[in-house]
C-alpha positions as YAML, in Angstrom:
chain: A
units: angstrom
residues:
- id: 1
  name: UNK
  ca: [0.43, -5.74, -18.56]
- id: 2
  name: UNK
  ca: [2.70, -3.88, -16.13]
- id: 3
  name: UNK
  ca: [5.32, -6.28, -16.06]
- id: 4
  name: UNK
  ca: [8.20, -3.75, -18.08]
- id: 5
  name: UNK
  ca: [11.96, -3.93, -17.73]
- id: 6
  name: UNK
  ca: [12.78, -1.51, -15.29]
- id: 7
  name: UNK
  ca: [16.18, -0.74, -15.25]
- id: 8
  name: UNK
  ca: [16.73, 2.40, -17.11]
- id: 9
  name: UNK
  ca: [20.22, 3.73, -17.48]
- id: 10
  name: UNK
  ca: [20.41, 7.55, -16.56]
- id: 11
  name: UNK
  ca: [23.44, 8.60, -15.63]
- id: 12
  name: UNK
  ca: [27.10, 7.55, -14.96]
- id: 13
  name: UNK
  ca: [27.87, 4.30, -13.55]
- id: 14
  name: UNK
  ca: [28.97, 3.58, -10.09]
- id: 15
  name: UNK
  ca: [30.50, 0.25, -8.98]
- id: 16
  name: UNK
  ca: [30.81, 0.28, -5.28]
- id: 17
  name: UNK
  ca: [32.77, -2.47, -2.80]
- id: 18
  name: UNK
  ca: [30.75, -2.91, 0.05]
- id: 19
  name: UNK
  ca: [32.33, -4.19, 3.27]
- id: 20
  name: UNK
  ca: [29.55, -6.73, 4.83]
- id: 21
  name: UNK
  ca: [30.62, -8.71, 7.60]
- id: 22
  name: UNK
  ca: [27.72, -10.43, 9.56]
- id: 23
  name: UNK
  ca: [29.13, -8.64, 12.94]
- id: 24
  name: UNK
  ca: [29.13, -5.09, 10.48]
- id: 25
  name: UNK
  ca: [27.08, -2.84, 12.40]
- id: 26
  name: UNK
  ca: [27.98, 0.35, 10.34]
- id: 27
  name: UNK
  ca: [28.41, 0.80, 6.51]
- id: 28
  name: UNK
  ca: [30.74, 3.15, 5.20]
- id: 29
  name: UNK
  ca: [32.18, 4.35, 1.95]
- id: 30
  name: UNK
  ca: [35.89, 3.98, 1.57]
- id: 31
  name: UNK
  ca: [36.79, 4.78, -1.77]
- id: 32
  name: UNK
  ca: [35.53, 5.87, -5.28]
- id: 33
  name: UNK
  ca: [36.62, 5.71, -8.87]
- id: 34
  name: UNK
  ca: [35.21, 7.51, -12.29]
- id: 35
  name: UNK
  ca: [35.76, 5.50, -14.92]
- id: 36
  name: UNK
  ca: [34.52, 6.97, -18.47]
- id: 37
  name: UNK
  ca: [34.06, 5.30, -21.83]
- id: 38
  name: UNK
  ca: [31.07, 2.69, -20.74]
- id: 39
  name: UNK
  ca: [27.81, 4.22, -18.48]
- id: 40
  name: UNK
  ca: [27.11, 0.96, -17.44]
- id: 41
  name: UNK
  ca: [23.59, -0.76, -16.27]
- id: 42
  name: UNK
  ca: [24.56, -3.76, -14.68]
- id: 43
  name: UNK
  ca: [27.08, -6.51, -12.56]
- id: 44
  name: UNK
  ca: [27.74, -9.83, -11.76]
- id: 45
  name: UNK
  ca: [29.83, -11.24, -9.62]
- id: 46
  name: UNK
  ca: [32.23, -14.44, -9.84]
- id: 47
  name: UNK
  ca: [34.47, -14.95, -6.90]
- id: 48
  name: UNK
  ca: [37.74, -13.65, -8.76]
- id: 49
  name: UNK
  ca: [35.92, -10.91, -11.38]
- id: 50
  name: UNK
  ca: [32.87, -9.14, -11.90]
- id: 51
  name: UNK
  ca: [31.71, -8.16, -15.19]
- id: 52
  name: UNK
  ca: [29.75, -4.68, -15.72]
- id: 53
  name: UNK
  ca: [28.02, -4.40, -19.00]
- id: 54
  name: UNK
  ca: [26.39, -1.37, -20.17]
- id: 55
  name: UNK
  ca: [26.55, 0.83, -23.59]
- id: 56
  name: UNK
  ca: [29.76, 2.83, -24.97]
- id: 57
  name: UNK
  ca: [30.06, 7.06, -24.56]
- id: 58
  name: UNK
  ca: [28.54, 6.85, -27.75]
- id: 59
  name: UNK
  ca: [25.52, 5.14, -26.63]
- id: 60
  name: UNK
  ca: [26.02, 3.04, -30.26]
- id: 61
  name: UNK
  ca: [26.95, -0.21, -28.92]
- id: 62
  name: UNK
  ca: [26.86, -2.52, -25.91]
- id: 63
  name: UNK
  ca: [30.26, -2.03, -23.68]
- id: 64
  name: UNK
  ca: [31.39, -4.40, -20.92]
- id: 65
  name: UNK
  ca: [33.82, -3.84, -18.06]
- id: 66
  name: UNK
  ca: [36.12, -6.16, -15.58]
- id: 67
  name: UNK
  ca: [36.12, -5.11, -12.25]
- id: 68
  name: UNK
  ca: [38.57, -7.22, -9.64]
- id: 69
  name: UNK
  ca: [36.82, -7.54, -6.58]
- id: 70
  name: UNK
  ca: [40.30, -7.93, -4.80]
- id: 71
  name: UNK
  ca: [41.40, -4.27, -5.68]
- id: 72
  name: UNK
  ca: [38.42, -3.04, -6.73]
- id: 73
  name: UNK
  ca: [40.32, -2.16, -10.44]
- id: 74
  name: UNK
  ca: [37.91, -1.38, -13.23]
- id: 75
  name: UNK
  ca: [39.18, -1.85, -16.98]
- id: 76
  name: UNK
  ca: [36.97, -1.82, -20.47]
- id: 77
  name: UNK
  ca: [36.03, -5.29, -21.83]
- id: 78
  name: UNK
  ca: [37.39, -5.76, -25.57]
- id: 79
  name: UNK
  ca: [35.38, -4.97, -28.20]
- id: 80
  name: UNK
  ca: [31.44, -4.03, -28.32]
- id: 81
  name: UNK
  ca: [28.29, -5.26, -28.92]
- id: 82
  name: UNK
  ca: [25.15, -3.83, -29.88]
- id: 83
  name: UNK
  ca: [22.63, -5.83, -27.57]
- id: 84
  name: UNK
  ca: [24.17, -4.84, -23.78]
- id: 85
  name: UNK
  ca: [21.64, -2.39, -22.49]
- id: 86
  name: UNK
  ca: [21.91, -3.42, -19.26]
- id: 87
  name: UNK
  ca: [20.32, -6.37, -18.84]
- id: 88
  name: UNK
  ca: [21.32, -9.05, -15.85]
- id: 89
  name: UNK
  ca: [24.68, -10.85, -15.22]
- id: 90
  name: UNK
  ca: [24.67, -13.55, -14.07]
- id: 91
  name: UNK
  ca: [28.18, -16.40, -13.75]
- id: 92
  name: UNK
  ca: [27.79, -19.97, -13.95]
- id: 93
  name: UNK
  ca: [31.76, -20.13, -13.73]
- id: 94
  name: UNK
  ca: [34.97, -18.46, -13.34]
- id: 95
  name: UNK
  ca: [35.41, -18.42, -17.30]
- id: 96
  name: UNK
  ca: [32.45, -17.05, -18.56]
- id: 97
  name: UNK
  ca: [29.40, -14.35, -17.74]
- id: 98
  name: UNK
  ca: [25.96, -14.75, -19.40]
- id: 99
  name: UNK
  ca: [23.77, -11.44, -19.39]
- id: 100
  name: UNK
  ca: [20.73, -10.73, -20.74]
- id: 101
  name: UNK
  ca: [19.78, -7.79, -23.38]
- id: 102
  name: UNK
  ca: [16.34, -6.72, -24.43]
- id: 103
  name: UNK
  ca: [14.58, -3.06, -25.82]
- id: 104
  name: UNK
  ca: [17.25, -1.25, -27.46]
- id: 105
  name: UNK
  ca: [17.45, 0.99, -30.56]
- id: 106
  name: UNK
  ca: [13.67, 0.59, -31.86]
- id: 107
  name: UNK
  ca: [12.99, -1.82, -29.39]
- id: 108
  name: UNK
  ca: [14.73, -4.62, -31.66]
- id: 109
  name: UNK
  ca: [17.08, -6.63, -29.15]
- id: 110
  name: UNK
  ca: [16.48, -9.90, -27.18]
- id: 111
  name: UNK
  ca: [19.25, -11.66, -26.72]
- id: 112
  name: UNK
  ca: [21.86, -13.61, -24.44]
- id: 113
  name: UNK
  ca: [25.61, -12.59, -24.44]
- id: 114
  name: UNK
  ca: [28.74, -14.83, -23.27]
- id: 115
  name: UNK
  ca: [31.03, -12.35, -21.67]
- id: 116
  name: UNK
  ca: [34.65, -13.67, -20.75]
- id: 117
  name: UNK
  ca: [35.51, -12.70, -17.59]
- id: 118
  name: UNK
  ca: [39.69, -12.59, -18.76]
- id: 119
  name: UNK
  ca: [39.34, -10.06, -21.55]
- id: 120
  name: UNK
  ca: [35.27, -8.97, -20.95]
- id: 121
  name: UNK
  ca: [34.74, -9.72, -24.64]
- id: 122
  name: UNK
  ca: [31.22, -10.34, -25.30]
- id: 123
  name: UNK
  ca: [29.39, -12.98, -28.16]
- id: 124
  name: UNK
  ca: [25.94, -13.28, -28.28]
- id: 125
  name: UNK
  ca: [25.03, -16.89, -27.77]
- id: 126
  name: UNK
  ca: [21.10, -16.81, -28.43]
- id: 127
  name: UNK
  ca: [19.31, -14.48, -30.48]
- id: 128
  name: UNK
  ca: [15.27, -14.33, -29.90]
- id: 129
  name: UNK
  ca: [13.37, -12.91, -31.94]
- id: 130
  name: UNK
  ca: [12.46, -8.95, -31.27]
- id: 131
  name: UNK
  ca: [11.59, -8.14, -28.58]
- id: 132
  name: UNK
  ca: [8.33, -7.28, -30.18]
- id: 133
  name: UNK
  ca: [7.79, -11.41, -29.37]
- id: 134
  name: UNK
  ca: [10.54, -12.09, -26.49]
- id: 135
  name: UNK
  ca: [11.81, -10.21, -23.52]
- id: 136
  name: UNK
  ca: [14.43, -11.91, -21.45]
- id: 137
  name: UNK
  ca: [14.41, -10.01, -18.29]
- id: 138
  name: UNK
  ca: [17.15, -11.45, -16.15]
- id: 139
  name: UNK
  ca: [19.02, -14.84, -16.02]
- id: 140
  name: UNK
  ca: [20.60, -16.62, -13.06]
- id: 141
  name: UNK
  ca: [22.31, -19.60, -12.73]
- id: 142
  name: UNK
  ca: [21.71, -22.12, -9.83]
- id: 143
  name: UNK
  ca: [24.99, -24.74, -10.83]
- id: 144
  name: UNK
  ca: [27.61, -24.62, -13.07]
- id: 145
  name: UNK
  ca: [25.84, -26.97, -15.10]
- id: 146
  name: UNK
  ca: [22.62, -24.73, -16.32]
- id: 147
  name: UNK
  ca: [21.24, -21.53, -16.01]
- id: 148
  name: UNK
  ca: [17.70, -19.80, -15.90]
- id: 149
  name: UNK
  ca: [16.60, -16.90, -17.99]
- id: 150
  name: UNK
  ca: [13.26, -15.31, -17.75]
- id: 151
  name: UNK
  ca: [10.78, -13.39, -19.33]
- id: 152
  name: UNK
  ca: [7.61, -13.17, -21.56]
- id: 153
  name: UNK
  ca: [7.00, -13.86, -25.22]
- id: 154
  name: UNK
  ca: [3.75, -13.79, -27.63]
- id: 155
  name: UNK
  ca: [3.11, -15.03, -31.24]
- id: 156
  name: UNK
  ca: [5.04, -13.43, -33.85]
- id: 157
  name: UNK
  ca: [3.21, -9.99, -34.79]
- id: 158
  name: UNK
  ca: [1.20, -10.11, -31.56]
- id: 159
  name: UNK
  ca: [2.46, -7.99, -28.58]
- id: 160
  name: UNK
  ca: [-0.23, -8.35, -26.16]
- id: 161
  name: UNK
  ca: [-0.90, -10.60, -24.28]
- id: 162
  name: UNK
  ca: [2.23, -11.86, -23.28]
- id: 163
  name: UNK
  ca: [3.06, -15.58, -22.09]
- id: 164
  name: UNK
  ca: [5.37, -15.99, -19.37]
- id: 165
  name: UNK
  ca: [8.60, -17.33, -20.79]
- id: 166
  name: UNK
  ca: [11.24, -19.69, -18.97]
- id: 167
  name: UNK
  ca: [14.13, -20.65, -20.62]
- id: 168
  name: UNK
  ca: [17.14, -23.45, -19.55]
- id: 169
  name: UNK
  ca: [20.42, -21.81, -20.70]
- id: 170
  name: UNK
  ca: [23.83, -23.93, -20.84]
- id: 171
  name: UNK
  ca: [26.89, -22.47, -19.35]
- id: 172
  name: UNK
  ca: [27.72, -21.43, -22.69]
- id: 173
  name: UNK
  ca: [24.90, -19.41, -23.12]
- id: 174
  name: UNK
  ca: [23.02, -21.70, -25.53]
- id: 175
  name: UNK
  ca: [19.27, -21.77, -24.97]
- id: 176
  name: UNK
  ca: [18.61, -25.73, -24.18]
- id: 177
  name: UNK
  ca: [14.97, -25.98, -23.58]
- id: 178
  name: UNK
  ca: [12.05, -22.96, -23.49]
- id: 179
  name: UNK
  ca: [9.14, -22.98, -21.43]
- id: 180
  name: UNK
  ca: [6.06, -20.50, -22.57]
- id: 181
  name: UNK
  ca: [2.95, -20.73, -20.24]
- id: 182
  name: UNK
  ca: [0.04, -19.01, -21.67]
- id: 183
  name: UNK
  ca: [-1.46, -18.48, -18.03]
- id: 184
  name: UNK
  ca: [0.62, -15.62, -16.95]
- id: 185
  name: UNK
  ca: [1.82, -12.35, -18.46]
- id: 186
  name: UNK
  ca: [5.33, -12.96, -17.45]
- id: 187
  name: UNK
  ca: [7.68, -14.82, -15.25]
- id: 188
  name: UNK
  ca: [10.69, -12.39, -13.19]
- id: 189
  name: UNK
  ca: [12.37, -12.28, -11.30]
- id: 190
  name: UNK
  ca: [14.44, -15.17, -10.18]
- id: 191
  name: UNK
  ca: [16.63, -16.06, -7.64]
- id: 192
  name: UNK
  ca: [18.14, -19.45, -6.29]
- id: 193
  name: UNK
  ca: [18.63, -21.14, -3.35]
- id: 194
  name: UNK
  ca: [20.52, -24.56, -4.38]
- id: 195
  name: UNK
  ca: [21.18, -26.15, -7.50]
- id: 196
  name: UNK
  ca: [17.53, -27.44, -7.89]
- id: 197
  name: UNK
  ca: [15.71, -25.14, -6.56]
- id: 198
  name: UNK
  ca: [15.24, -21.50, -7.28]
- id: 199
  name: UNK
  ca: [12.13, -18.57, -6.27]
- id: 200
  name: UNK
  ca: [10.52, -17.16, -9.19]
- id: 201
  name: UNK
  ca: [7.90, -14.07, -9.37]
- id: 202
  name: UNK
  ca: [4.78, -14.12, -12.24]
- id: 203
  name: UNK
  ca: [2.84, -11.86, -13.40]
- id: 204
  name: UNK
  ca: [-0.88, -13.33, -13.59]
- id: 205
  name: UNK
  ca: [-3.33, -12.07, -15.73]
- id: 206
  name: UNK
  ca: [-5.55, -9.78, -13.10]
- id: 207
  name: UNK
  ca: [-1.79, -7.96, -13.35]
- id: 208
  name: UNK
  ca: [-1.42, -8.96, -9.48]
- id: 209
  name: UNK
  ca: [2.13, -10.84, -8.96]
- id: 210
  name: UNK
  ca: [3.18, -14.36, -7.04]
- id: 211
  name: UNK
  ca: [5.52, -16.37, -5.78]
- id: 212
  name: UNK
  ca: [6.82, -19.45, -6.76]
- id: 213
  name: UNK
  ca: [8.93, -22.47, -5.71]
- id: 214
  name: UNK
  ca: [10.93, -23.60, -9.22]
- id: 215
  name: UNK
  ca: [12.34, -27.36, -8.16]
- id: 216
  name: UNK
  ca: [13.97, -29.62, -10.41]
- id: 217
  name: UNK
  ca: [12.49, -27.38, -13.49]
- id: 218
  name: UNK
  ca: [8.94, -28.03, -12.05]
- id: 219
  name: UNK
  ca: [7.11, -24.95, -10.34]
- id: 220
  name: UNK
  ca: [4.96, -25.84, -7.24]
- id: 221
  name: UNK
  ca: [2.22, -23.62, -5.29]
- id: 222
  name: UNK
  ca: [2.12, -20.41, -5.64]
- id: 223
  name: UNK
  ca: [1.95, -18.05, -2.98]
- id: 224
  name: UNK
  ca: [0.72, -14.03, -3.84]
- id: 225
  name: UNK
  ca: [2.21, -10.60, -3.13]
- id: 226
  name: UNK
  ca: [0.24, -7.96, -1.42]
- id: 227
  name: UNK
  ca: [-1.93, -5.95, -3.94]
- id: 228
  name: UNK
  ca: [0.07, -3.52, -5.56]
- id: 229
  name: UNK
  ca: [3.58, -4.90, -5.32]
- id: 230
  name: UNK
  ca: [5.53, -5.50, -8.27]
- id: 231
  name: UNK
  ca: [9.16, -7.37, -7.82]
- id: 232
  name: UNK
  ca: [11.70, -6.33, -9.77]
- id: 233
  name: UNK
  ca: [15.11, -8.35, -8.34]
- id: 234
  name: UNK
  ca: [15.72, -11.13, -6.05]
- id: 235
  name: UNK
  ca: [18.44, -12.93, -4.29]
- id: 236
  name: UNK
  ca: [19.30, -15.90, -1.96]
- id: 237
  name: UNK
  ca: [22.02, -16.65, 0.05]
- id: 238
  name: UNK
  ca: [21.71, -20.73, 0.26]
- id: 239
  name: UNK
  ca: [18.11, -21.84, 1.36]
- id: 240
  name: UNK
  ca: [18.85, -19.56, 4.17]
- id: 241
  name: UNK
  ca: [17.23, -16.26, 3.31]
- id: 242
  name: UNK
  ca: [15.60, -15.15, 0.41]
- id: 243
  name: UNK
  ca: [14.35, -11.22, -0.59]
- id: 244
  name: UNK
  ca: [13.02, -9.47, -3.76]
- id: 245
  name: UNK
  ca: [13.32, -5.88, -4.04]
- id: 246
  name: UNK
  ca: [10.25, -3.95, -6.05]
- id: 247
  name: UNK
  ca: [7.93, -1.10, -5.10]
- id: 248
  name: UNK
  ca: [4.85, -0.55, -4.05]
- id: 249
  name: UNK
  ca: [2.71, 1.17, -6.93]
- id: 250
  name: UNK
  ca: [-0.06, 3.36, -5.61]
- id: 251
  name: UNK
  ca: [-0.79, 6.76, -5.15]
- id: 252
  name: UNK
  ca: [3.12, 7.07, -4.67]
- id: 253
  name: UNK
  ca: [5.85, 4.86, -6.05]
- id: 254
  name: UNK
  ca: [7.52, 2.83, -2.63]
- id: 255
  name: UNK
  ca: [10.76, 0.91, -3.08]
- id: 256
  name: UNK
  ca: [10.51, -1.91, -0.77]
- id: 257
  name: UNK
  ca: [12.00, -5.50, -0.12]
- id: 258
  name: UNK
  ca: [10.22, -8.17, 1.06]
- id: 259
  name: UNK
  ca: [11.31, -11.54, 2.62]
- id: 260
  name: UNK
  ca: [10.53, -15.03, 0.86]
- id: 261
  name: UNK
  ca: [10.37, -17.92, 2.77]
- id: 262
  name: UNK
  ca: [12.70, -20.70, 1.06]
- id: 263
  name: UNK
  ca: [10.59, -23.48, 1.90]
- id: 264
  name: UNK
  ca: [7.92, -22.84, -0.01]
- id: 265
  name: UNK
  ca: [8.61, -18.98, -1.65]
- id: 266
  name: UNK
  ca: [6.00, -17.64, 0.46]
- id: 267
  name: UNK
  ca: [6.16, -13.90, 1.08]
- id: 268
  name: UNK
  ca: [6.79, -12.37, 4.61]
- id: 269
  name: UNK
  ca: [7.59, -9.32, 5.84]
- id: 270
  name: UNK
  ca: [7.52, -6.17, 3.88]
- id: 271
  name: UNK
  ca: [10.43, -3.26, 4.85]
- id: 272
  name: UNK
  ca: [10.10, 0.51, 3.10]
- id: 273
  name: UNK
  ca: [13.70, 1.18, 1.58]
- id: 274
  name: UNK
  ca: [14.55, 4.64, 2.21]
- id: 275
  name: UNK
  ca: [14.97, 5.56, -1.21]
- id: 276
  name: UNK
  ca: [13.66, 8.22, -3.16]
- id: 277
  name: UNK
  ca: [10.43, 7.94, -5.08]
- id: 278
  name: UNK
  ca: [11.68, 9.55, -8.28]
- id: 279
  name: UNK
  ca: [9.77, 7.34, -10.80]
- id: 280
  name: UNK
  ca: [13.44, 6.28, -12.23]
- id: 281
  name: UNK
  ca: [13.03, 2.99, -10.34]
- id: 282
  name: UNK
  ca: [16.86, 2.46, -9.47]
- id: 283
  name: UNK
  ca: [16.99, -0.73, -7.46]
- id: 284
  name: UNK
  ca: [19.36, -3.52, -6.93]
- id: 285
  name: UNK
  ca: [19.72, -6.18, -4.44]
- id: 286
  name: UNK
  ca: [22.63, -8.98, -3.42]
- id: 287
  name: UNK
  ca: [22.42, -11.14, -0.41]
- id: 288
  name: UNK
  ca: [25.71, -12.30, 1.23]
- id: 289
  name: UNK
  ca: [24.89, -14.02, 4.35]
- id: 290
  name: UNK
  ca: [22.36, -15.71, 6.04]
- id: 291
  name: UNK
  ca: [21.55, -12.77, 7.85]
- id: 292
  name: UNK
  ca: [21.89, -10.06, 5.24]
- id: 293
  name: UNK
  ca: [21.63, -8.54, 2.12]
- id: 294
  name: UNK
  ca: [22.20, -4.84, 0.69]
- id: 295
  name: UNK
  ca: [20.03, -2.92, -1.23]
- id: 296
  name: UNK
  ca: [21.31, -0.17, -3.70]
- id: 297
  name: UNK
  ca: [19.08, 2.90, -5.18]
- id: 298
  name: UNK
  ca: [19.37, 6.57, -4.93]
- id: 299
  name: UNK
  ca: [18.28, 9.03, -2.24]
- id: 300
  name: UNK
  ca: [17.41, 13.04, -2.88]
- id: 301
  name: UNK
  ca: [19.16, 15.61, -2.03]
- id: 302
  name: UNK
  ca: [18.35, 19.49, -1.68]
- id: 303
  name: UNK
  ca: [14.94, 20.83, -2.87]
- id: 304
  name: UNK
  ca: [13.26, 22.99, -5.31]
- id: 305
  name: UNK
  ca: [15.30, 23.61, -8.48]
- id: 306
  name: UNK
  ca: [18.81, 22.62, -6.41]
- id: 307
  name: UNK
  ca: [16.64, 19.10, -5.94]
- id: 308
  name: UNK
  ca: [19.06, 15.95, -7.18]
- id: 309
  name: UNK
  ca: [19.79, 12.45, -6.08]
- id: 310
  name: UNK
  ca: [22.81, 10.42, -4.71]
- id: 311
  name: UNK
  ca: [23.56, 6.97, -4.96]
- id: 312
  name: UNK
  ca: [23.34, 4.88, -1.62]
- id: 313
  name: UNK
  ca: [22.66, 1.74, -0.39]
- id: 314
  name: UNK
  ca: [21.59, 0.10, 3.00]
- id: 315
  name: UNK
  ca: [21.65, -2.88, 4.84]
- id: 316
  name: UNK
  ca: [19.17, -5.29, 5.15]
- id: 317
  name: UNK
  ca: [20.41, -7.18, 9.04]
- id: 318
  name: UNK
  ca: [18.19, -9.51, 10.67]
- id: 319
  name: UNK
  ca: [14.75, -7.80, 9.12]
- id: 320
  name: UNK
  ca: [15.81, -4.72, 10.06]
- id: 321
  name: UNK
  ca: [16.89, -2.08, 7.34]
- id: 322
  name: UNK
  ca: [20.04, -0.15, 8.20]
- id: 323
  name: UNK
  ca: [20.29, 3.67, 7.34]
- id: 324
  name: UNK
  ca: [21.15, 4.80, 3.93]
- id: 325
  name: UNK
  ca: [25.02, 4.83, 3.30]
- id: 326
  name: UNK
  ca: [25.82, 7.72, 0.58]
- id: 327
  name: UNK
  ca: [27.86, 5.71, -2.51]
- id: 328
  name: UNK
  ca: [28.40, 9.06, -4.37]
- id: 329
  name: UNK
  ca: [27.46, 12.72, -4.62]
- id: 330
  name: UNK
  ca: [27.98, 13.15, -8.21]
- id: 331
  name: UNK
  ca: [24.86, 15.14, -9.78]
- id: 332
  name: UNK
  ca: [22.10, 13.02, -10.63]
- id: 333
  name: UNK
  ca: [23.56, 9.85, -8.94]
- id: 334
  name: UNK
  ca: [21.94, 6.79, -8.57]
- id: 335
  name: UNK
  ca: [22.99, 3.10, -7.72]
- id: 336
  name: UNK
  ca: [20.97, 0.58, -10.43]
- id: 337
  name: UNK
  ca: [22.45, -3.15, -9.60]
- id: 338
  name: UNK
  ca: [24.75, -4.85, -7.02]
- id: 339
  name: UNK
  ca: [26.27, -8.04, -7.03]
- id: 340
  name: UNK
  ca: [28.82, -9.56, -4.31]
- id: 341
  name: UNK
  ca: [31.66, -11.56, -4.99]
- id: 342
  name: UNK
  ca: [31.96, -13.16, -1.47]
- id: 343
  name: UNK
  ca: [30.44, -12.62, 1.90]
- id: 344
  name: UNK
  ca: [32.72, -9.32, 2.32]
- id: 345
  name: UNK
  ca: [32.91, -7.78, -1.06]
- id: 346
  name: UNK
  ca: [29.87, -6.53, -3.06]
- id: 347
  name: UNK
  ca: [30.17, -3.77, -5.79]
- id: 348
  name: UNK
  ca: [27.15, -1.63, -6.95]
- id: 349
  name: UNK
  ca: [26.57, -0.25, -9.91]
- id: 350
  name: UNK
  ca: [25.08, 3.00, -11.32]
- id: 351
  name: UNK
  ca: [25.21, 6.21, -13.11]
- id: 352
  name: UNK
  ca: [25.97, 10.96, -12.61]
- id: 353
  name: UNK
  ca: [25.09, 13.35, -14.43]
- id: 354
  name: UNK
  ca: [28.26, 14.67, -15.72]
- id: 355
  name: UNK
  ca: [27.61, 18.14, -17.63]
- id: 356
  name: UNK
  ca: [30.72, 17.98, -19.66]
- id: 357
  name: UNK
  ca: [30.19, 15.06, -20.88]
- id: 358
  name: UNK
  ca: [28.08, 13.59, -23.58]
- id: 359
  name: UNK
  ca: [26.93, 10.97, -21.42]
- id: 360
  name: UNK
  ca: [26.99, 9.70, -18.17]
- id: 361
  name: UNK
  ca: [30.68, 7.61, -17.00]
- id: 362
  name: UNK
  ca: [31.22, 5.33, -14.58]
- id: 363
  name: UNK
  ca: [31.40, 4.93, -10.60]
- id: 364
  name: UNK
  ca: [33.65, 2.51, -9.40]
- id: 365
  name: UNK
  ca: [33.67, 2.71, -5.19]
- id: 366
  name: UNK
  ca: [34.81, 0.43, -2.54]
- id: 367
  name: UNK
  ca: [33.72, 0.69, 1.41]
...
């Protein structure tokens, strides 16, 4: 089963604005912050606050952040929490964030966190079994009214094979119903269009991935990736445009995005993301229009023993994939999530190498 959570936190974390008009024809960076005491994993975006969540300097507990997409400010959420590794964030209202936390210390967390979006304080609001049994892999939440989390599960004591989990979570992060098919490995990722309807990936069990239309809480035909193409992330921007971002996984790793038709989640076109193939796997992706979306990983830089990455991020315009936009030359960079809070302000997330420090702080940048 290949389906893993692939968002591994490896340096500081860097929140960049990113200044996407549909008439934008070139990206660049305007301004960058450090901010130290979380090395965050991941955002999400409501349209007055994002909320970052990642672990402390410490790496002993989960650690959340505000960031106002106005200003681009960045301050630490209250309190901590052992179970935000840097799972999803997703906002089902201006109140409240819901993310998702799995692996861990020992591999022993699965669980979904309420995060308030006025003091970033974080509760967890359903706590699965281990992860041994349940991994929640993202959430996402079509209305105010419900949310989607999804992921795989198995019999206690059993850890392969997985089932493909689906869960309906209420605003408040409460899990109201779960769905476990014993078909697939997995179900992830998940994006949607409306309030009824949303794309979904699964993982079936020749370890060969689909898509999905998800309407009313029913799933309808699938529709399969080319071989070798896992999807990590998706997003939609109404039932206009739809894209997942994933790789490639042959004889070389290839970050790539590929276009879903809403209608009926079909896949399309396939674009190469000029990122680097480092094996880290640092991908986000946010769609903001109904002409574009941004992509966010890391590029190298140098060779040899001076070889290191830096964070950038392109954009995604018609089909066409725009040249890589540096987000930060910090050591070690790399951009790991991205989440917009309106059609001209998305912030990415990600992490440095900072050698005198005992782990790696944050990025906060706005262009």
């Amino acid at each position: 089963m290949l389906r893993t959570k692939l968002l591994a936190i490896t340096g500081a974390i860097a929140v960049v604005a990113l200044a996407t008009t549909a008439a934008h024809a070139s990206v660049t960076l305007k301004a960058t912050t450090n901010v130290t005491g979380i090395q965050a994993g991941s955002v999400g975006c409501a349209s007055t606050t994002c909320v970052v969540v990642g672990v402390d300097a410490d790496h002993a507990a989960g650690k959340t952040a505000l960031l106002n997409p106005v200003t681009g400010a960045v301050k630490l959420g209250s309190g901590t929490l052992a179970g935000i590794y840097g799972g999803t964030v997703a906002c089902p209202n201006q109140t409240t964030c819901l993310s998702t936390a799995y692996g861990g210390d020992n591999d022993q967390i699965s669980e979904i966190t309420a995060i308030s979006t006025k003091t970033g304080a974080a509760k967890v609001t359903a706590k699965l079994p281990t992860s041994d049994q349940y991994d929640v892999f993202g959430i996402t939440c079509p209305s105010s009214t419900y949310c989607y989390a999804v992921g795989n599960s198995a019999a206690p004591g059993i850890q392969l094979p997985t089932w493909a989990l689906l869960a309906k979570v209420s605003p408040a992060g409460k899990i109201l119903s779960e769905t476990i098919d014993k078909s697939y490995y997995a179900y992830g990722p998940i994006a949607c269009e409306s309030s009824s309807t949303c794309v979904v990936g699964r993982e079936t069990r020749k370890t060969e991935f689909q898509s999905v239309l998800l309407v009313n809480g029913k799933f309808g035909e699938s529709h399969s990736y080319a071989t070798n193409y896992l999807p990590f992330y998706a997003s939609c921007y109404s039932d206009k445009l739809c894209y997942t971002a994933g790789i490639s996984d042959g004889a070389t790793t290839v970050p790539e995005v590929v276009s879903l038709n809403p209608k009926t989640g079909a896949p399309g076109k396939t674009l190469r993301l000029p990122f680097a193939d480092t094996g880290s796997l640092s991908l986000g992706l946010a769609c903001y229009s109904s002409t574009q979306c941004v992509a966010v990983g890391e590029i190298l830089k140098g060779t040899g023993s001076n070889q290191t990455t830096e964070a950038a991020y392109v954009v995604i315009t018609s089909g066409k994939v725009g040249k890589a936009v540096v987000g930060s030359t910090e050591q070690s960079s790399a951009f790991t999530s991205v989440s917009c809070a309106s059609s001209t302000e998305c912030y990415a997330v990600g992490t440095y190498f900072a050698a005198d420090s005992s782990y790696f702080p944050t990025i906060v940048g706005k262009v």
